[in-house]
N, C-alpha and C positions, 0 to 999 in steps of 0.2 A: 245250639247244643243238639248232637243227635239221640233221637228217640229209636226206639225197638219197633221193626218194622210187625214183629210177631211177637205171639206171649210165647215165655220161656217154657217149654212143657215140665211138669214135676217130675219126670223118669231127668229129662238134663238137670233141672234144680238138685234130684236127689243126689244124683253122681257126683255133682262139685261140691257139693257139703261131703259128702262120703269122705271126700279124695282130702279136703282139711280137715275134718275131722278126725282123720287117721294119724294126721301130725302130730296132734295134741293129746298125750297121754300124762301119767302120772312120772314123776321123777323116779331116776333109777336109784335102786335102796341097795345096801353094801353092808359087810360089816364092818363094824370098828378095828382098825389095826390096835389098837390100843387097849380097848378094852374085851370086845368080841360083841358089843350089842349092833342091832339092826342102826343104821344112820342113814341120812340123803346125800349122794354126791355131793360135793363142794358146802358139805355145811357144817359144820362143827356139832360132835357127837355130844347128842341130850342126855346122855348119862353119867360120860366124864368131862366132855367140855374139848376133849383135844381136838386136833384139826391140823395134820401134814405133820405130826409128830410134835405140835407145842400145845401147849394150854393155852387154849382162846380165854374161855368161860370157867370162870369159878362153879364147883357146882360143893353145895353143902349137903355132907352125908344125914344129915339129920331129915333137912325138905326131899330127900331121895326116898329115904327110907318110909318116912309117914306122909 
């Protein structure tokens, strides 16, 4: 197996953590076509349930409200 002829310096360490770390951010947020609240791409909005224009998720007005 080969081994590293040198230590890695942390200025190169830091740069390639940098450059993936830039990848990985927070999901893109959108509003509801449906109802207008804030949602996550491709997930079914937590406050009415829909999702590409059908009801995925039952959502009860009562647990919304209190």
């Amino acid at each position: 197996m080969a081994t590293p002829k040198r230590k890695t310096s942390h200025a190169r360490t830091s740069q390639r953590k940098a450059n993936w770390l830039k990848a990985l951010s927070l999901p893109e947020a959108i509003s509801c076509p449906h109802c207008g609240e804030i949602m996550i791409n491709h997930h079914a909005c937590p406050s009415c349930g829909y999702y590409r224009g059908r009801q995925i998720v039952k959502i009860n007005t009562e647990e919304a409200a209190g």
